[in-house]
Phi, psi and omega in degrees: 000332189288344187265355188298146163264139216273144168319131198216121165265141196236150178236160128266172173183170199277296180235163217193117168227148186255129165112123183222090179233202171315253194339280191328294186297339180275345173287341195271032166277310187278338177293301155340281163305006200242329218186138172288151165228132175251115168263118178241138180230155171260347136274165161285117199330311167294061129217049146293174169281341187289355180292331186272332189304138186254310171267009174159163165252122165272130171191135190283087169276329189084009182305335194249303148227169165324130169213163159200147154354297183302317164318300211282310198309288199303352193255317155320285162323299208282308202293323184258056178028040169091340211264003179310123133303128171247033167266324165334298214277323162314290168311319157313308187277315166318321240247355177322296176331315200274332173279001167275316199297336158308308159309286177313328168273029171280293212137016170293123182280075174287170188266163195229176158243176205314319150313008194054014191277144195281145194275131180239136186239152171290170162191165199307100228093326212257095165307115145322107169054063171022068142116004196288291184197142197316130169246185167281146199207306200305144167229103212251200174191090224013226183260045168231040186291019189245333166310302192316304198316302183315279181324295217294305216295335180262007165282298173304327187283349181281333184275344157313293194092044187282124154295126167269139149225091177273177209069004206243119170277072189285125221238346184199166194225122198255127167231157170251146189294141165220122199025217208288321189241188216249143180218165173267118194276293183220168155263181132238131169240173194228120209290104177309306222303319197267324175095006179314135168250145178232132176272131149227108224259140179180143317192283197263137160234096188258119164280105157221056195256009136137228221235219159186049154323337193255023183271335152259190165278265192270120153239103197299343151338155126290179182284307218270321184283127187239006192065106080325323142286252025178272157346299199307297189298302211286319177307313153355327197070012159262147205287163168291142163248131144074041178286326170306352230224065160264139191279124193252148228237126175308291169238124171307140149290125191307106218106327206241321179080004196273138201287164173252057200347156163266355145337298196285348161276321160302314143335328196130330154356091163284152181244155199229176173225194195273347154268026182086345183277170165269103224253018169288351189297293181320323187281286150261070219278009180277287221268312169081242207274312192240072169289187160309156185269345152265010159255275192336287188298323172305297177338295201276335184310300186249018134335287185309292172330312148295002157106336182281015194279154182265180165089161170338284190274028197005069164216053182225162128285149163228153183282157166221123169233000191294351191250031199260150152271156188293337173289294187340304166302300201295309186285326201237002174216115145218022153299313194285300175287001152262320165295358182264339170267326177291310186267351173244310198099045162211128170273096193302015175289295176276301184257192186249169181221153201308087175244152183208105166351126164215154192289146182235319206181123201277085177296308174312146124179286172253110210296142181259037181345160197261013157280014211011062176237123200281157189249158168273338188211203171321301159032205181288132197264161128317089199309153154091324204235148195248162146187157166209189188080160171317355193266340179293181167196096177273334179103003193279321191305323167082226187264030194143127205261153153246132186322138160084027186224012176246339169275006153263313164334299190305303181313295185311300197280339179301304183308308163329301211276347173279312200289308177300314157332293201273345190267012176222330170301244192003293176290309180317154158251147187313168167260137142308161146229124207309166164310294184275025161003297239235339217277317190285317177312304202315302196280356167294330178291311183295330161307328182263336186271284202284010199306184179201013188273195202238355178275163214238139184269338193272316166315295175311285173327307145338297174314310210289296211292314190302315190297321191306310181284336168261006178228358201214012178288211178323307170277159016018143123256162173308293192330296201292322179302341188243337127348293204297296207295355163292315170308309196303319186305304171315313193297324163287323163312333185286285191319283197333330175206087149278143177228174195236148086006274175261107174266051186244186208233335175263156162035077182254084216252004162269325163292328174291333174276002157288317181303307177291001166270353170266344151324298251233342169310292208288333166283320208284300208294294177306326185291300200282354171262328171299303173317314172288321189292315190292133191253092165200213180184094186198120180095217205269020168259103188225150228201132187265357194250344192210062191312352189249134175296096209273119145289318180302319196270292202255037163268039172211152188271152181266125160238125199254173180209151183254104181253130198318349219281108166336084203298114156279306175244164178305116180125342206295332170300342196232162184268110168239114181255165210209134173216141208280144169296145183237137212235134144296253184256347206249136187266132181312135145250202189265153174250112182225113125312000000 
């Protein structure tokens, strides 16, 4: 059975979007009525991740208190350390209103207020009059809006007749030469149930597969996300944006990484050290707990560093709700105080509960226009091929994400990347696709199925996430990056001889996580080459040898690239080119809370 060569199914469609998270499905809800679309996910669409987000969609509706568009735009811009496009960053906050009002009328059950208008919460960055004092911004749906999102958004696509193929991996990205440059013709994906390969020929290729979290140890990631589309596009030789620029989430449950909504900081939530105080006063002293989350985390960082962690080993921090009333806790978190009682054994009525920054959430990644049409350079759009979501970089985010501002992300830019899609599906002509499509998955696949070498893909891997959390987390140096990328080099030579297990053909889920650990390489290795080359220290990037933020050098996004070029030392494979920020109304400054 192991030499059969796997069955290769071929499809057409109008627009062929990857990925069924946030972004995917709201793009194939504009997509759908217009052009066939076919969506394949490698999950069943509710257990995309966006199913884990917890606290809110930001829009400036004003239900609650004064808000405006302008506010929301400066508080992005300001929230990602200047490095925000801020024609982008409009179209968000404009355009924020109308993507809740969508929901809700999907059928989202937002919380609401006593007038019945959906209820709005603070949450971290998000300012009064640029910056003057926290307003409500958030729009939730107790602390499980991303759940909510995931269901309205895959109901509709059902009631829609949206095709699905789950389960389904897409694994290449096929492009073809057409007079001097090369566009994109099909995917291929790889069947779990069957080991089947299916070409999917389309007009239109819309990326919306998420994030590649697991290139760390703690992570609030799932196991699936390894970045795979992210990979893909990169394997390609079209560039990366802004790999460096990972967001680490304040709170972790400590050990575990498993998230704390920053809700419960919005709510009222203090974070404390092992004598009690409350030491965001020192750090931020306008907003205090709910600063951007890389000064919060950098915060708690060296709390610890400095001697103040709480717990044995003093390398935790603590959340304190205890001065919360327990209806209070109950009505509006009660995800989160259920995860503080199962996996720690702490009742957060009564004790404080144990957190420590985890990787969270990827601002770089497959570069964008604000039609969500991916560029080959600075640029040059792609014909044809989209992305939105955590896999994108549109760019609203900068050096740092603001809470409640991704669950807005999916919305704005998922619809944008359906309505554009489709408005070029229409004129277009199909791409040939080569014959042999499907030939580079095969032999990637047979390599790995038949490989006989003695490394473990769960060893490797192991390996990968401990350098990462320990040379390329919250703190940086040249030294550790270059650690990391020294390791990273050894894991590949190692990764050449690897074996699988299970040489079979159904639900073969050892070969994939073989596959998905050369994804997690090749990100982990671009994260930790970008992060050296930029020499600053600005948003969730920071860097101790070069503690300040330079606007003259690094007031541009990094495009890393993949070049045949014969790795001697780590990094020698990759390309970096610099594109200029593109700045509007708001001029940089010092980032002060």
């Amino acid at each position: 059975m192991t030499n059969a060569k796997p069955n290769v199914h071929h499809y057409q469609y109008d627009v062929v979007i990857v990925g069924a998270g946030g972004a995917g499905m709201r793009a194939a809800i504009e997509a759908g009525p217009h052009a066939k679309t076919a969506v394949i996910s490698k999950l069943f669409p509710t257990r995309s991740h966006t199913g884990a987000a917890q606290g809110g969609m930001a829009a400036a509706l004003a239900n609650v208190e004064e808000d405006s568009w302008e506010w929301h735009t400066f508080d992005t811009v300001k929230g990602g350390d200047y490095l925000v496009d801020q024609d982008a960053a409009e179209i968000l906050a404009k355009e924020s209103v109308e993507a809740v009002i969508d929901l809700e009328n999907m059928g989202l059950p937002f919380n609401r207020t006593p007038d019945g208008k959906i209820d709005q919460r603070r949450f971290g960055g998000h300012t009064r009059d640029h910056g003057k004092a926290p307003v409500r911004r958030s729009c939730y749906a107790a602390d499980r809006t991303g759940h909510m999102i995931l269901q309205t958004l895959y109901q509709n696509c059902v009631k829609l007749g949206i095709e699905f193929y789950n389960e389904f991996y897409v694994l290449d990205l096929v492009m073809t030469k057409v007079g001097k440059e090369e566009r994109p013709s099909a995917v291929v994906a790889y069947e779990l149930a069957t080991g089947d390969l299916h070409v999917f020929q389309a007009k239109s290729i819309v990326f919306a597969t998420g994030g590649f979290g697991k290139i760390f140890k703690t992570t609030s990631n799932a196991h699936t996300l390894t970045g795979d589309g992210v990979g893909i596009i990169y394997r390609k030789g079209l560039p990366l944006e802004d790999m460096e620029f990972y967001q680490f989430h304040p709170t972790g449950l400590a050990g575990l990484g498993i998230l704390l909504s920053e809700a419960a900081r919005g709510e009222g939530g203090i974070l404390r050290n092992a004598s009690g105080e409350r030491f965001m006063e020192r750090y931020a002293p306008t907003i205090k707990d709910l600063a951007p989350r890389d000064m919060v985390a950098r915060a708690m960082a060296n709390e610890v560093r400095e001697g103040r962690g709480a717990g044995p080993n003093k390398d935790y921090v603590l959340l304190d709700l205890t001065h919360l009333p327990p209806e209070v806790i109950d009505a509006k978190l009660p995800d989160i105080t259920e995860f503080a009682r199962t996996y720690l054994g702490v009742e957060p009525y009564t004790e404080p509960v144990p957190v420590f920054p985890t990787a969270h959430y990827a601002m770089g990644g497959i570069p964008t226009n604000i039609k969500a049409e991916v560029l080959r350079d600075n640029k040059t759009v792609v014909p044809g091929l989209y992305a939105a979501g955590e896999c994108a970089c549109v760019s609203v985010h900068g050096a740092n994400r603001l809470g409640t501002n991704s669950l807005l992300d999916i919305n704005v830019f998922g619809k944008r990347a359906g309505i554009y899609s489709v408005e070029y599906a229409k004129t277009a002509d199909f791409v040939p696709v080569p014959e042999n499509a499907a030939a580079d998955v095969i032999s990637m696949i047979e390599k790995v199925r038949n490989s006989k070498g003695k490394e473990k893909v769960a060893v490797l891997r192991k390996e990968l996430q401990d350098t990462m959390d320990l040379n390329a987390q919250v703190y940086r140096t040249e030294e550790s990056l270059n650690e990391a990328l020294a390791k990273i080099a050894e894991l590949r030579t190692r990764y050449e001889n690897i074996s699988v297990q299970d040489k079979g053909q159904r639900f073969n889920t050892d070969l994939l996580e073989a596959i998905e650990l050369g994804f997690l390489l090749d990100l982990a290795e671009v994260l930790a080459f970008t992060a050296r080359e930029r020499r600053e220290s600005r948003g969730g990037h920071f860097r101790e040898d070069y503690e300040t933020r330079d606007d003259k050098k690094f007031m541009v996004h990094s495009m890393a690239y993949l070049t045949d070029k014969p790795a001697k030392k780590p990094g020698d494979n990759i390309k970096i080119d610099w594109k200029p920020v593109t700045v509007t109304n708001y001029q940089p400054m010092e980032r002060k809370y």
